[in-house]
NUMISE-231066 format. One record per residue (C-alpha): x, z, y. Coordinates in pm, 1 decimal. Layout:
BEGIN
<site x="X" z="Z" y="Y"/>
...
***
This chain:
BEGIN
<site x="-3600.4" z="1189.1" y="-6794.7"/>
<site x="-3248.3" z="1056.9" y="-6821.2"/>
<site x="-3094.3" z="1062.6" y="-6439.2"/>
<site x="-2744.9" z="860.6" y="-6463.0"/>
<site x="-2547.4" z="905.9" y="-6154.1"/>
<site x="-2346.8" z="580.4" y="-6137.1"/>
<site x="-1955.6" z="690.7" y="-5975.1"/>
<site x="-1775.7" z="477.2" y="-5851.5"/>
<site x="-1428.3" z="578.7" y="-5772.2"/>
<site x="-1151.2" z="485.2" y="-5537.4"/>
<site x="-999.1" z="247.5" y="-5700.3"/>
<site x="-1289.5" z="23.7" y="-5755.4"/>
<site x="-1362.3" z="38.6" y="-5431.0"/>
<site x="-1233.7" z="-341.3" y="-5297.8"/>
<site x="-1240.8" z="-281.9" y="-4889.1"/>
<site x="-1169.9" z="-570.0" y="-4610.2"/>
<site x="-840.8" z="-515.3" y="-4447.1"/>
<site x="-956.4" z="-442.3" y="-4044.8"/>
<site x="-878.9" z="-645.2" y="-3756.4"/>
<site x="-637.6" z="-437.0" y="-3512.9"/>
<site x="-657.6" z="-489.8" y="-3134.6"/>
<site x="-354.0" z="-561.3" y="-2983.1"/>
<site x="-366.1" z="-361.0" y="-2629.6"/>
<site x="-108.5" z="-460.6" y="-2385.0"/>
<site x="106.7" z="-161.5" y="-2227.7"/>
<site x="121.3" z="-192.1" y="-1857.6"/>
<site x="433.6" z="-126.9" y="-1707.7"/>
<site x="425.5" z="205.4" y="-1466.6"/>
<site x="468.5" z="115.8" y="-1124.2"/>
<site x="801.0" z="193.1" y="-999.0"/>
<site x="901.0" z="243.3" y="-629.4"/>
<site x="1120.4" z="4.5" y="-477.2"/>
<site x="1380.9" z="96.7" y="-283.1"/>
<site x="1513.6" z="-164.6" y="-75.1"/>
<site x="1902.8" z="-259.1" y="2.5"/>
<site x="1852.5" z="-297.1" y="346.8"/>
<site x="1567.1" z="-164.3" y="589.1"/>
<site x="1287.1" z="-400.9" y="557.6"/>
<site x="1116.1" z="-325.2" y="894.9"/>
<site x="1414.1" z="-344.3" y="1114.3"/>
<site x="1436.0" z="-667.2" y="927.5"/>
<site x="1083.0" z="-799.5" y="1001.1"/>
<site x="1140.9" z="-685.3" y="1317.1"/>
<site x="1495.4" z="-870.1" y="1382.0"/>
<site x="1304.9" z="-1212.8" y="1225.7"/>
<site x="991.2" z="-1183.9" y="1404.0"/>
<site x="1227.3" z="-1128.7" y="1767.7"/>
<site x="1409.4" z="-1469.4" y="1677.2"/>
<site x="1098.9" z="-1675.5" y="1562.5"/>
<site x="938.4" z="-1595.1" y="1915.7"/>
<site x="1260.2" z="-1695.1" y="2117.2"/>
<site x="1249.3" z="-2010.1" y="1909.3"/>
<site x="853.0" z="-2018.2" y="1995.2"/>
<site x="971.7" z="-1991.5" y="2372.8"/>
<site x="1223.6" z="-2273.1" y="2357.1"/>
<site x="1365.4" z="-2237.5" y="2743.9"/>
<site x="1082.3" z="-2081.1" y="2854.5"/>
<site x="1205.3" z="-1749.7" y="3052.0"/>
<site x="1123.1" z="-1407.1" y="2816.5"/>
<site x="1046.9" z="-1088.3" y="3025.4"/>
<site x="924.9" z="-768.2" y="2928.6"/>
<site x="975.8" z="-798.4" y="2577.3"/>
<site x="1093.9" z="-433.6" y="2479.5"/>
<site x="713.2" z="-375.6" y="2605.3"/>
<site x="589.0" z="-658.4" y="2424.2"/>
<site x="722.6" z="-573.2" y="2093.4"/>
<site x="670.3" z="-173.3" y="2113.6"/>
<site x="288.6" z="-283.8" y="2189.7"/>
<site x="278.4" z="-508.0" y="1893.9"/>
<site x="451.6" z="-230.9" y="1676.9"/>
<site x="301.0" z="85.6" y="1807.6"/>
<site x="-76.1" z="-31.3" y="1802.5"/>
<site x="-121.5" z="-79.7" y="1418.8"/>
<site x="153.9" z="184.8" y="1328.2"/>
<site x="-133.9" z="425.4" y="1497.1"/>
<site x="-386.8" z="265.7" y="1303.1"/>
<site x="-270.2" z="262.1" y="959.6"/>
<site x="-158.2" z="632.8" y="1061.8"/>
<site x="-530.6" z="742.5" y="1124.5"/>
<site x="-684.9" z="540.2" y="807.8"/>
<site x="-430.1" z="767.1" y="609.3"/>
<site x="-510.1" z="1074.0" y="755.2"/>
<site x="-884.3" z="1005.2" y="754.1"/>
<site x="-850.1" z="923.1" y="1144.4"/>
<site x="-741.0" z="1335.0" y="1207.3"/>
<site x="-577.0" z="1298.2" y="1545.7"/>
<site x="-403.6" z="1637.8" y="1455.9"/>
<site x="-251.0" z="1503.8" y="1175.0"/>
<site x="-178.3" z="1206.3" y="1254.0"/>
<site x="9.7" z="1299.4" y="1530.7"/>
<site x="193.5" z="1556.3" y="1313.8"/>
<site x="312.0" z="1250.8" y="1083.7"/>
<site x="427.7" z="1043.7" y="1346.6"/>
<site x="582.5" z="1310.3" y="1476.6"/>
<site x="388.5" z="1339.6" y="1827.2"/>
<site x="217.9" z="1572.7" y="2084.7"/>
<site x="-158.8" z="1532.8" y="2018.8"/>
<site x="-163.4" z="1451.1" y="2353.5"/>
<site x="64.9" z="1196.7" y="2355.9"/>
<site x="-108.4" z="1014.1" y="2058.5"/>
<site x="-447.4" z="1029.4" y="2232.7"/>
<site x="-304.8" z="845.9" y="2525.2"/>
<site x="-166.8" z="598.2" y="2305.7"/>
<site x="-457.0" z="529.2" y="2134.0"/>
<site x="-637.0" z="501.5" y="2481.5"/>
<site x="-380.5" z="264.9" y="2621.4"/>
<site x="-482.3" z="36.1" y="2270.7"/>
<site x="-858.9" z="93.8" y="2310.8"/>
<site x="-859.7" z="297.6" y="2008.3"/>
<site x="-1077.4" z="585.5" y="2106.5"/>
***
């Protein structure tokens, strides 16, 4: 019995040329830092639009006002980052426990 191995080398070989995949790099994420203090900013514009809102109507109380408006979601995106730990939540705002959970009582937050 005559077994004939056929061989077929490299060079006969004729091979498709493969599609590549272009994959887009993202670009890493880099912090910001602003020029100027954006809150004190927001804060400054959002003072001005309400006096505008309140044409020549009288303002009182507004230091109250605005620390209400301020204060009450500072606290809460304080406890979503700290998995609502009122010990350390307090320790990044830099309060008494105390004093936070009488803030979050006067906002009906507990």
């Amino acid at each position: 019995m005559d077994d004939k191995t056929n061989i077929v080398s490299h060079d006969d070989m004729q091979t498709e040329p493969v599609p590549t995949q272009v994959v887009p790099i993202e670009p890493v994420p880099t912090q910001v830092v602003p020029t100027e203090p954006v809150l004190s900013k927001s804060v400054e514009i959002a003072v001005e639009n309400y006096f505008d809102t309140m044409e020549d109507q009288a303002v009182t109380d507004l230091y109250e006002m605005v620390l209400s408006e301020v204060e009450a979601p500072l606290l809460s995106c304080v406890l979503r980052h700290t998995g609502n730990n009122q010990s350390q939540t307090a320790l990044v705002l830099g309060l008494n426990r105390g004093t936070l959970r009488k803030k979050l009582k006067k906002y009906g937050m507990l």
